[in-house]
VOMIPA-120318 format. One record per residue (C-alpha): residue number from 1; residue in one letter; x negated, y negated, z negated. Coordinates in nm, 2 decimals. Each point is the difference from the previous one (the first is absolute). Layout:
{site NUM "a" {X Y Z}};
...
***
This chain:
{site 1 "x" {3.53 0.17 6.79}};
{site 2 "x" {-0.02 -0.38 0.03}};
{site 3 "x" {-0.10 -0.12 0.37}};
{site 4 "x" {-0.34 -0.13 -0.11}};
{site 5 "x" {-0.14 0.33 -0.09}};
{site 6 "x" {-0.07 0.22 0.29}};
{site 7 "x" {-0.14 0.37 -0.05}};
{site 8 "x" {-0.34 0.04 0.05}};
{site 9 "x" {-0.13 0.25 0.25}};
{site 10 "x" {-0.01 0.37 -0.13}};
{site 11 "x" {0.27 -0.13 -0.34}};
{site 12 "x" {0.22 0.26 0.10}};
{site 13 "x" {-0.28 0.28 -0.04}};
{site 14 "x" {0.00 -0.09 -0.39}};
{site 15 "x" {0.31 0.09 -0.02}};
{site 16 "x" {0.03 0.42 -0.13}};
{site 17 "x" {0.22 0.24 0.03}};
{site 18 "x" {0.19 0.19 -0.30}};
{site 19 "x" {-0.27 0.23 -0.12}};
{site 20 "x" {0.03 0.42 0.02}};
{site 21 "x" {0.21 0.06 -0.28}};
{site 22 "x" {0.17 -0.29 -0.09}};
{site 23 "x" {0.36 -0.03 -0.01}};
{site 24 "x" {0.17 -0.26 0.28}};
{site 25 "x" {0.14 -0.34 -0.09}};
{site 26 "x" {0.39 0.01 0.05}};
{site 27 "x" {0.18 -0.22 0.26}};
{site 28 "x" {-0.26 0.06 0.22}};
{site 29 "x" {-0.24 -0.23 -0.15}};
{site 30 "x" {-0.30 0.19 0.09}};
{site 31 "x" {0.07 -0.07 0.39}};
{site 32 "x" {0.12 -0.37 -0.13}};
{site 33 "x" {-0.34 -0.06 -0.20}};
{site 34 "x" {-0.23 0.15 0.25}};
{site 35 "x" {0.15 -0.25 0.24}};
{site 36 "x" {-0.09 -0.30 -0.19}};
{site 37 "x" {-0.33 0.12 -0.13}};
{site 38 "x" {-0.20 -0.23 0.24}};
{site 39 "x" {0.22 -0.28 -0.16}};
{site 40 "x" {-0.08 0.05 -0.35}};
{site 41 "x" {-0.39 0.03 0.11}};
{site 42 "x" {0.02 -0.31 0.16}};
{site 43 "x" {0.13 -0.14 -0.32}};
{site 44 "x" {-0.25 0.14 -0.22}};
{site 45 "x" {-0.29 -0.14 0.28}};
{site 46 "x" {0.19 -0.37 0.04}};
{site 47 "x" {0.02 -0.02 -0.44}};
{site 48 "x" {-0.38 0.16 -0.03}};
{site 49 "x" {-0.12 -0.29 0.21}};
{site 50 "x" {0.22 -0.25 -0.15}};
{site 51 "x" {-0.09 0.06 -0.36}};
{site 52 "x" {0.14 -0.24 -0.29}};
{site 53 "x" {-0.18 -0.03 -0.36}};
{site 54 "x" {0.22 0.09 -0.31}};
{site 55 "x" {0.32 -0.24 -0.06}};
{site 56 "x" {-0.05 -0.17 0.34}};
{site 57 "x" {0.15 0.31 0.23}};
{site 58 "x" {0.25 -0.27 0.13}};
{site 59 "x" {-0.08 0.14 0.36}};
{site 60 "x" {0.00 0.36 -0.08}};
{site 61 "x" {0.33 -0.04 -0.18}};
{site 62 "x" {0.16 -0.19 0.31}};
{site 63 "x" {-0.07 0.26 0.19}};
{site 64 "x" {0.12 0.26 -0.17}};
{site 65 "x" {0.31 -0.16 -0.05}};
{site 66 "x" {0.01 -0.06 0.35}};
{site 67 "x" {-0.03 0.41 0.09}};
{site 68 "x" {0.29 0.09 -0.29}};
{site 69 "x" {0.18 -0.27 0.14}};
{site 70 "x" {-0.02 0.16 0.36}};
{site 71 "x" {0.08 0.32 -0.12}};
{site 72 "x" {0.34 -0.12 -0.10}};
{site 73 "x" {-0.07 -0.07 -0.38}};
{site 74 "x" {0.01 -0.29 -0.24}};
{site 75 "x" {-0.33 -0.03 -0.17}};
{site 76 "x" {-0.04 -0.29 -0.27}};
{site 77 "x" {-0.32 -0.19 -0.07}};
{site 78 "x" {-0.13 -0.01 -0.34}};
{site 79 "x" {0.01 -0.35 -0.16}};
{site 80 "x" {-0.33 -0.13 0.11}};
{site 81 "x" {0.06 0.15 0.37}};
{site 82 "x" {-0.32 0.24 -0.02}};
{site 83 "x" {0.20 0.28 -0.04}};
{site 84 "x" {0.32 0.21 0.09}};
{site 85 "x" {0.27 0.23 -0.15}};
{site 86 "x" {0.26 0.17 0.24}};
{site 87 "x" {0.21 0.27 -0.11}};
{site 88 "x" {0.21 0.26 0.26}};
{site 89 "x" {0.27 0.19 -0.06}};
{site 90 "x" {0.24 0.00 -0.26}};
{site 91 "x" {0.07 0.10 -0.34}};
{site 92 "x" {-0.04 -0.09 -0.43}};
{site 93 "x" {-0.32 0.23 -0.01}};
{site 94 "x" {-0.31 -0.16 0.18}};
{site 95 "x" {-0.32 0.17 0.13}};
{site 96 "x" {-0.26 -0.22 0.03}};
{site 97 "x" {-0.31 0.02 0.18}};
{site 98 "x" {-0.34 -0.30 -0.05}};
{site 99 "x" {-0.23 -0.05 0.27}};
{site 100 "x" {-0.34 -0.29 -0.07}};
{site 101 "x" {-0.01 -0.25 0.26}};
{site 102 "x" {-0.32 -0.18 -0.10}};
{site 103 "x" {-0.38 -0.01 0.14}};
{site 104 "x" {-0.30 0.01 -0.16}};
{site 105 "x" {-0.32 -0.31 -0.02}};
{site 106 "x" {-0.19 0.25 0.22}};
{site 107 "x" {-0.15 -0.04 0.32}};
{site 108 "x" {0.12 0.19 0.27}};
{site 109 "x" {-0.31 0.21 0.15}};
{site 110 "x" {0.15 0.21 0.22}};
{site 111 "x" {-0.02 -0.01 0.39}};
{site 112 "x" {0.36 0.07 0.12}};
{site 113 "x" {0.24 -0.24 0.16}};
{site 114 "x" {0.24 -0.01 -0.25}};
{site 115 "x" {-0.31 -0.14 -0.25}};
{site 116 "x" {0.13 -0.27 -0.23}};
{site 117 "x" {-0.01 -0.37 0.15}};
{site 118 "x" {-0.01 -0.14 -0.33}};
{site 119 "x" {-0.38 -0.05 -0.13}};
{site 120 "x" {-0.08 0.13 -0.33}};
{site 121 "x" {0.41 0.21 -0.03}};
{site 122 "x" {0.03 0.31 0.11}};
{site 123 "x" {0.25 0.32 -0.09}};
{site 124 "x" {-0.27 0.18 -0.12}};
{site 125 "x" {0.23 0.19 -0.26}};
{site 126 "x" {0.29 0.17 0.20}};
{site 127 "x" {0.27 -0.26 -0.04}};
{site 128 "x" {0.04 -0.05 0.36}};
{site 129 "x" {0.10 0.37 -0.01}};
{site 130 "x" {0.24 0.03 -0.29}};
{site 131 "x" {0.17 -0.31 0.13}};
{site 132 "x" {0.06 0.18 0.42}};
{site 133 "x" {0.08 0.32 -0.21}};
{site 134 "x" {0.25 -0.21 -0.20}};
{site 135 "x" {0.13 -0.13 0.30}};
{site 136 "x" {0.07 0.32 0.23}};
{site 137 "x" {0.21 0.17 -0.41}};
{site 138 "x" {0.19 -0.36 0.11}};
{site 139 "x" {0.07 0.08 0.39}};
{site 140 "x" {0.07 0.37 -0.05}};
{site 141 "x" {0.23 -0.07 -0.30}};
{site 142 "x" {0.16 -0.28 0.17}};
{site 143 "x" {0.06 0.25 0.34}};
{site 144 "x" {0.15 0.26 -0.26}};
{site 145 "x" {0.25 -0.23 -0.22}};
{site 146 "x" {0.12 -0.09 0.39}};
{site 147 "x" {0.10 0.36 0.01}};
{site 148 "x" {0.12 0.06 -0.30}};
{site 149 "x" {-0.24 0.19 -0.14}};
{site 150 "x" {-0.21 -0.23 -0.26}};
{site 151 "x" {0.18 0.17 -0.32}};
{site 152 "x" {-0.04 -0.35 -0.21}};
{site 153 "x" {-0.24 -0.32 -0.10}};
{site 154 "x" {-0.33 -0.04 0.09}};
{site 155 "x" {-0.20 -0.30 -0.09}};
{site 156 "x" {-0.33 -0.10 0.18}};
{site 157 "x" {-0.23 -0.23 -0.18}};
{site 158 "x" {-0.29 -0.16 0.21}};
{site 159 "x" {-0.25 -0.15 -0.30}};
{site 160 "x" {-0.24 -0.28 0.02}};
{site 161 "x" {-0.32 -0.06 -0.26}};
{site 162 "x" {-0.08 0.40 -0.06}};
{site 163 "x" {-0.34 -0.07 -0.04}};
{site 164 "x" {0.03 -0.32 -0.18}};
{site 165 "x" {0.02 -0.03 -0.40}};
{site 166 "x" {0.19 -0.14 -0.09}};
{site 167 "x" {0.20 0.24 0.29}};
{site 168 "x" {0.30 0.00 0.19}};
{site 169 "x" {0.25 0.26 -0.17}};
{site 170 "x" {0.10 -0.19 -0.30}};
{site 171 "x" {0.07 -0.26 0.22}};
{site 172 "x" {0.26 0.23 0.24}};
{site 173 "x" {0.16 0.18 -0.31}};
{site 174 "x" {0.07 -0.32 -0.11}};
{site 175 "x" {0.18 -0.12 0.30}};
{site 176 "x" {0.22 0.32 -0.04}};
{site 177 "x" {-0.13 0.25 0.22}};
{site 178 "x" {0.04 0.29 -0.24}};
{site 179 "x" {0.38 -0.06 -0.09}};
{site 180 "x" {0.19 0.30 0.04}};
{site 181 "x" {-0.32 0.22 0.07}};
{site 182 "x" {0.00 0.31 -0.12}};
{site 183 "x" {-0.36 0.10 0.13}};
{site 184 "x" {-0.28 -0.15 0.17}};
{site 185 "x" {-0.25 0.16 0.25}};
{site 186 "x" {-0.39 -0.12 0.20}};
{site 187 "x" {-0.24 0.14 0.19}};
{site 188 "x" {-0.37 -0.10 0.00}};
{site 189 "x" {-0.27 0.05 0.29}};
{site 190 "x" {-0.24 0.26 -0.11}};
{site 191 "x" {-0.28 0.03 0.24}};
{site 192 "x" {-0.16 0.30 -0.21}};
{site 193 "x" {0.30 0.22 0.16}};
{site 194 "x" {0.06 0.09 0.40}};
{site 195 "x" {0.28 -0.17 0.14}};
{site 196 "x" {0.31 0.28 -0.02}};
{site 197 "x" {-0.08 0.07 -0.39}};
{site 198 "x" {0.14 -0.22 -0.32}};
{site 199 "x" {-0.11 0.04 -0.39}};
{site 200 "x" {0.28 0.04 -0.23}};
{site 201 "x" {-0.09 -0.03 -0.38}};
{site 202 "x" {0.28 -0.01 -0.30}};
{site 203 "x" {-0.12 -0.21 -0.28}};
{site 204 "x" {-0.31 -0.25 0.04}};
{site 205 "x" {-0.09 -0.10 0.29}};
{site 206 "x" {-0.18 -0.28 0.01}};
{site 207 "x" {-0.13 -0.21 -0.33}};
{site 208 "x" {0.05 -0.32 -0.16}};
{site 209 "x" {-0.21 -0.28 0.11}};
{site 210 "x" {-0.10 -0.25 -0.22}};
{site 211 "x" {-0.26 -0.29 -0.04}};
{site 212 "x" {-0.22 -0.09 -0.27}};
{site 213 "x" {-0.24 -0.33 -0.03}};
{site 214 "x" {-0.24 -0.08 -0.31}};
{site 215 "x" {-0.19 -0.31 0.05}};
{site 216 "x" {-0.23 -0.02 -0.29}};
{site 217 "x" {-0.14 -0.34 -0.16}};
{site 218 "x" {-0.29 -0.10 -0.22}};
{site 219 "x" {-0.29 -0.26 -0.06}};
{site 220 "x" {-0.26 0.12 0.20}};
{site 221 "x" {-0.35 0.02 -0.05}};
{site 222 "x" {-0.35 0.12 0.06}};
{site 223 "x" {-0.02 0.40 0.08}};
{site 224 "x" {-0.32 -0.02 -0.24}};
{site 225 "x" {0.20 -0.10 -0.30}};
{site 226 "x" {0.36 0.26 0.07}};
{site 227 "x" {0.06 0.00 -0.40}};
{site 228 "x" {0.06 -0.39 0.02}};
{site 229 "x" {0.33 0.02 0.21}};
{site 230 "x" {0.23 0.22 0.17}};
{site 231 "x" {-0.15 0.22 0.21}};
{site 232 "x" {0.26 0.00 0.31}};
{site 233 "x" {-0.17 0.24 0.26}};
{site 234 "x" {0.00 0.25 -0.30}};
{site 235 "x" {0.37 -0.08 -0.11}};
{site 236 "x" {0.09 0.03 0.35}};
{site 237 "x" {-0.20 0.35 0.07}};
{site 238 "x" {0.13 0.16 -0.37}};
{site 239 "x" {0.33 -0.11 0.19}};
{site 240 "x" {-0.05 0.20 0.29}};
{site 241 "x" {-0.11 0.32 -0.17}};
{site 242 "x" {0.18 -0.01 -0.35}};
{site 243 "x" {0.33 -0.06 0.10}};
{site 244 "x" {0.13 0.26 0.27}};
{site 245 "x" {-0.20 0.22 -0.27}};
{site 246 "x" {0.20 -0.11 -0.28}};
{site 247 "x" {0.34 0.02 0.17}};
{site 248 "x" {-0.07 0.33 0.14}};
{site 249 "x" {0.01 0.12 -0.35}};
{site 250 "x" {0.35 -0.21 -0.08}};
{site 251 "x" {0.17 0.13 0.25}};
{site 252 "x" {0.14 0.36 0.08}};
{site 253 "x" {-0.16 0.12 0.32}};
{site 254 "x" {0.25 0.12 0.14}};
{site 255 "x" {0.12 -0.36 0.08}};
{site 256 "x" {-0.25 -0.05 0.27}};
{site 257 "x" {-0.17 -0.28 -0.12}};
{site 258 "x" {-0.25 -0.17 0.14}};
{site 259 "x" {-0.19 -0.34 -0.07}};
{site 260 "x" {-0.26 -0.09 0.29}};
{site 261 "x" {-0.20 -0.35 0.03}};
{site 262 "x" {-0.02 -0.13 0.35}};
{site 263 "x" {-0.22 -0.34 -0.07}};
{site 264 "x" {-0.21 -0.19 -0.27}};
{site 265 "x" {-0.14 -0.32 0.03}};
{site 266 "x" {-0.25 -0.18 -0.22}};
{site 267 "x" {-0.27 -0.21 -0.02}};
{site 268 "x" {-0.29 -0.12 0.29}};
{site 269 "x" {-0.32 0.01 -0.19}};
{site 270 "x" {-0.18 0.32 -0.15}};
{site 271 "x" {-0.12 -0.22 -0.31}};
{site 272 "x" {0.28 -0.15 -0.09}};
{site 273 "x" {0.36 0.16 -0.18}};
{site 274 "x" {0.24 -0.18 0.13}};
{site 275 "x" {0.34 -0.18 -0.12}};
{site 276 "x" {0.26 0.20 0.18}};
{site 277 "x" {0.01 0.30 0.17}};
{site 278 "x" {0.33 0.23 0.14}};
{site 279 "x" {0.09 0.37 0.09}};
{site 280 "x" {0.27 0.08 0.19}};
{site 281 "x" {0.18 0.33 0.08}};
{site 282 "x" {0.30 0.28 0.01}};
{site 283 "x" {0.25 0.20 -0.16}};
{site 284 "x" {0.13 0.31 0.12}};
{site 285 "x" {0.25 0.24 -0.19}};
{site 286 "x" {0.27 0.27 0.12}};
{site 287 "x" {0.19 -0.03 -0.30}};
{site 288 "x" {0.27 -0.24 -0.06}};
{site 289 "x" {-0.09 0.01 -0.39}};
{site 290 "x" {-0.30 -0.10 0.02}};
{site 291 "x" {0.02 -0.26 0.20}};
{site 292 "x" {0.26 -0.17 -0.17}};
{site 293 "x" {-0.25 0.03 -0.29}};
{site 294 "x" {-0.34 -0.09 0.21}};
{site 295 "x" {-0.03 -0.35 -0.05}};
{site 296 "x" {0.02 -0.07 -0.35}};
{site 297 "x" {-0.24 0.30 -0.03}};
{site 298 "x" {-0.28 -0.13 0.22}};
{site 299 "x" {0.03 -0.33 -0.09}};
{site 300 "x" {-0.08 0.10 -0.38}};
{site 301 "x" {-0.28 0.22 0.12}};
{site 302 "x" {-0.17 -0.23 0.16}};
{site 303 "x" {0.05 -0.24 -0.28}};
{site 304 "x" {-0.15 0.26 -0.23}};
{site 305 "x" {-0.28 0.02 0.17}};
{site 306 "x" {-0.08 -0.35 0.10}};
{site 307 "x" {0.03 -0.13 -0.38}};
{site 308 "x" {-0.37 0.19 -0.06}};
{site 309 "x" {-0.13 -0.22 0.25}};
{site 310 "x" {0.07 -0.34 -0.11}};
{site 311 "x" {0.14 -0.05 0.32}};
{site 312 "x" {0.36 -0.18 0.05}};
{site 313 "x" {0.23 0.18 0.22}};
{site 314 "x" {0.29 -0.11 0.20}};
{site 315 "x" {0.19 0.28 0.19}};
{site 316 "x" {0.29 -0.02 0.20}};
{site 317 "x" {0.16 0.34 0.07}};
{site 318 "x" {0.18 -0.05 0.38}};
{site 319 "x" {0.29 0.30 0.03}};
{site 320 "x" {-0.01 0.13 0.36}};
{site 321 "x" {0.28 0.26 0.07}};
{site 322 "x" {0.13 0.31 -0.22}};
{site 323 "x" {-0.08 0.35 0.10}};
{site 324 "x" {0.19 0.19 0.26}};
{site 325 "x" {0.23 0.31 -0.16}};
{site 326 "x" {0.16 0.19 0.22}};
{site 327 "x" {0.30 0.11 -0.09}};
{site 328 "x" {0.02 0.41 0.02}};
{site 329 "x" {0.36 0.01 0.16}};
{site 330 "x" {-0.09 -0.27 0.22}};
{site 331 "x" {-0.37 0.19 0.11}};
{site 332 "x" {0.20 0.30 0.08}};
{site 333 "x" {0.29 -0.13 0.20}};
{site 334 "x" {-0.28 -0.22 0.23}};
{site 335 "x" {-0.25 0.34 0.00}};
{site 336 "x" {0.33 0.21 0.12}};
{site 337 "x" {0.08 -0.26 0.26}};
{site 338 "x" {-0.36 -0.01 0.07}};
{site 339 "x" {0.00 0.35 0.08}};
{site 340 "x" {0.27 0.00 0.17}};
{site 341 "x" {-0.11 -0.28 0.21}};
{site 342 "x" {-0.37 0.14 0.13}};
{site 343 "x" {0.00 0.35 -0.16}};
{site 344 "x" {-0.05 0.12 -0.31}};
{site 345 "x" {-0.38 0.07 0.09}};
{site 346 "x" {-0.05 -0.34 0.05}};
{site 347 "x" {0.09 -0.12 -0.36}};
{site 348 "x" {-0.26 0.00 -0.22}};
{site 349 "x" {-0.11 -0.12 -0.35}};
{site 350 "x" {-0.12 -0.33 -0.02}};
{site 351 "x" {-0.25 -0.10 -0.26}};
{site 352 "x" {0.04 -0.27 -0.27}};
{site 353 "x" {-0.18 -0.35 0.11}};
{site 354 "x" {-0.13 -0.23 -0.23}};
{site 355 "x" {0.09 -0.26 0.23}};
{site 356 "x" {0.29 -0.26 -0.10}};
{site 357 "x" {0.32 -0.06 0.20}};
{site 358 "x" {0.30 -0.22 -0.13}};
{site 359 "x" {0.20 0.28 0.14}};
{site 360 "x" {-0.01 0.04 -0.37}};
{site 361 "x" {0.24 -0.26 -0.09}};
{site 362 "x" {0.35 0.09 0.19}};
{site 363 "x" {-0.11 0.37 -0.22}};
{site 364 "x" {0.01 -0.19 -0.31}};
{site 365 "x" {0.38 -0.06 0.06}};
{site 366 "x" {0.13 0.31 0.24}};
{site 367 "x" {-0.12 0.34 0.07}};
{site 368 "x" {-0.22 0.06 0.34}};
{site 369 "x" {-0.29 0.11 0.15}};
{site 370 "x" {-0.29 -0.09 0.24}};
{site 371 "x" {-0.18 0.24 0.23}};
{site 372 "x" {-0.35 -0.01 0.22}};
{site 373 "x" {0.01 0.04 0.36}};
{site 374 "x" {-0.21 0.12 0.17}};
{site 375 "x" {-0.21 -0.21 0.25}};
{site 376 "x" {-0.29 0.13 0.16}};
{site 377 "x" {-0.08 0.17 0.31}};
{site 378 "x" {0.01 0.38 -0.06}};
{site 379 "x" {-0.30 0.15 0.07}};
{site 380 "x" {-0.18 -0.27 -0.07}};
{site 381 "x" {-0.28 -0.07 -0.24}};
{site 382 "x" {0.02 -0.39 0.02}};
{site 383 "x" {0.20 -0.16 -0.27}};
{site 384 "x" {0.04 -0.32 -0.02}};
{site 385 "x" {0.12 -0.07 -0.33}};
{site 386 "x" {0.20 -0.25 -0.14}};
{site 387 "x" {-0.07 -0.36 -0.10}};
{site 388 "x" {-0.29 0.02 0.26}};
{site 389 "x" {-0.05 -0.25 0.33}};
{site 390 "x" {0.00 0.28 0.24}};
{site 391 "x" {0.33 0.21 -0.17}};
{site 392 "x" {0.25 0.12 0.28}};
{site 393 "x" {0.27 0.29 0.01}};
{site 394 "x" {0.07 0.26 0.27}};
{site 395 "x" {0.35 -0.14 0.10}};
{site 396 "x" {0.15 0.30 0.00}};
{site 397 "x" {0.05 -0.04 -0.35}};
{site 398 "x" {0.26 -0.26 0.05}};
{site 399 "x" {0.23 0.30 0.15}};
{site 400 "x" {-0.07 0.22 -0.28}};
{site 401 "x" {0.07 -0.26 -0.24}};
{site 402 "x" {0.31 -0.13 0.19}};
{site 403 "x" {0.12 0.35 -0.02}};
{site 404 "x" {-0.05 0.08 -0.37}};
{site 405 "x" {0.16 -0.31 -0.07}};
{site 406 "x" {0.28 0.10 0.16}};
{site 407 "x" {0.05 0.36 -0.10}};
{site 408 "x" {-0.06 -0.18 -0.37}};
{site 409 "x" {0.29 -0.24 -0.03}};
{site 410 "x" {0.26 0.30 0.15}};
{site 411 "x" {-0.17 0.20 -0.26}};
{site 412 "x" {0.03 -0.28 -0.32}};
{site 413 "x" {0.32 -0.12 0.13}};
{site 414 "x" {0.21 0.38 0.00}};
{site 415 "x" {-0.21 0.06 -0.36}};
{site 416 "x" {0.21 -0.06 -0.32}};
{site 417 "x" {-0.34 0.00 -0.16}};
{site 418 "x" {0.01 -0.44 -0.02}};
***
């Protein structure tokens, strides 16, 4: 841990044990781990209250390099310098794992002194987490390789711009960080599930998110006298209701589609139809197909149903990330580890988000799989979820995490399943 973060009083108390059940980390790592829990809570505490906005993690990413670079390793900064790569070990067959480093435009709204000291940024999505979790797979893989015991490559890739679009994983693929990767695994905060438990799913996970603006143009006019112009407020509600009506009859169901408007503007006066007007929303799908498929279909939809207005249409179709696919072979090796890791009890199934994550993109080129973990305090009934100014995780979950991570890459790297 670098000199200018000291542990915070009661840090070491976050720090659990390996559950009843769960089978123990060779070289001794349990006893190694539990040592430098209040470490690794101190980092998650120093990097909530230092948050960065996507593309601009400069800070974050020099730290982290700082903490591989401590622990013996040789991490390397992506081009731009807000982000890191670092494998350990050795060997032509890599196992890789992602963890988000970016915050949120959120304020922070919680009373605790590791609150965010940045107005208006906060890490109000988890990232914090993934990132310490991330960081103790590095120091416990990097305390077995010194023993001999790492049995090949793992790579470690610390991403900026997650919650950006255009995002951050094109950007890291392209800078090489999947060469020689045979599979890919991530873990996401999931405040709907105690601490100690994780959600493993095969197959979708989470959905495609897309964008989809139509700004709408006419002459205008006088809301006595609708049949002598485009009537825009009308165009823009047979919009609204028509289309997500229309496309839920072109597309099979079972491709989890879904077309939701989050704004419309138009207009000022209630006597007057007005010259422009513009809707604004998203697209969500599960399937792969279909969302290659999704934007020339909308776009003629819409056009469809515009030309009975009058009304000119201009649209622009903004593609946000792909859906996330786990692959089976991959879900099972992570669920077995998993279970392994906290106990099979504690492994449950995890339910398909229509959320977007640009996890989605290293899946496009290699076989992996993401998991939820667990967050909240067991027992209770608050949940504080995420994407909200007052989200925060039982830190306890960073050791769970650590440790699935770990029993994980043993588990991906003796498989001959990539």
């Amino acid at each position: 841990m670098t000199a200018a973060l000291t542990a915070p009083e009661g840090a070491e108390k976050a720090w659990p044990g390996p559950p009843p059940g769960a089978d123990p980390l060779p070289g001794q790592l349990d006893r190694w781990l539990a040592a430098r829990g209040a470490e690794l809570v101190t980092i998650r505490r120093h990097i909530h209250a230092h948050p960065e906005p996507s593309h601009s993690e400069f800070e974050t990413a020099a730290l982290i390099a700082r903490e591989l670079t401590v622990a013996g390793l040789t991490p390397r900064m992506l081009p731009r310098g807000n982000g890191v790569v670092c494998d350990i070990g050795e060997g032509d067959r890599v196992i890789a794992f992602r963890a988000d480093i970016d915050a949120l435009p959120l304020q922070d709204l919680k009373d605790v002194p590791y609150r965010s000291t940045v107005d208006n940024l906060a890490h109000a999505c988890g990232h914090d987490v993934h990132t310490t979790i991330v960081l103790g797979l590095a120091l416990a893989l990097a305390q077995l390789d010194k023993q001999g015991e790492l049995p090949g490559r793992v790579r470690l890739i610390f991403q900026p711009g997650e919650e950006a679009i255009p995002s951050g994983a094109p950007e890291v693929i392209a800078a090489g960080a999947l060469k020689d990767v045979a599979a890919i695994y991530a873990l996401h905060c999931y405040p709907q599930l105690p601490a100690g438990l994780v959600g493993v799913r095969s197959g979708p996970f989470t959905a495609a998110a897309d964008t989809v603006k139509v700004a709408l143009s006419g002459p205008g006019g006088h809301t006595a006298r609708p049949h002598l112009t485009a009537d825009l407020v009308h165009a823009l509600g047979r919009i609204i209701v028509d289309v997500p009506s229309l496309l839920d009859r072109r597309v099979d169901p079972r491709a989890g589609v879904s077309l939701v408007w989050g704004a419309v503007h138009a207009g000022q006066a209630f006597n007057a139809i007005p010259g422009s007007g513009e809707v604004l929303g998203t697209v969500r799908i599960l399937n792969r197909d279909a969302w290659r498929e999704a934007p020339e279909l909308i776009t003629k939809l819409i056009r469809d149903v515009v030309a009975a207005t009058g009304a000119e249409a201009d649209i622009t179709y903004t593609r946000g990330v792909p859906p996330v696919i786990n692959d089976r072979m991959a879900s099972a090796v992570i669920a077995g580890a998993a279970g392994a890791a906290l106990g099979p009890e504690r492994v449950v199934e995890a339910e398909l988000s229509m959320g977007g994550e640009d996890f989605s993109f290293y899946l496009e080129h290699v076989p992996g799989a993401m998991i939820r973990l667990g967050t909240a305090q067991p027992g209770s009934d608050v949940r504080h979820d995420l994407h909200q100014g007052d989200f925060d995780v039982d830190e306890r979950s960073i050791g769970y995490g650590v440790r699935v991570l770990v029993h994980t890459a043993l588990a991906a790297l003796s498989t001959g399943a990539f």
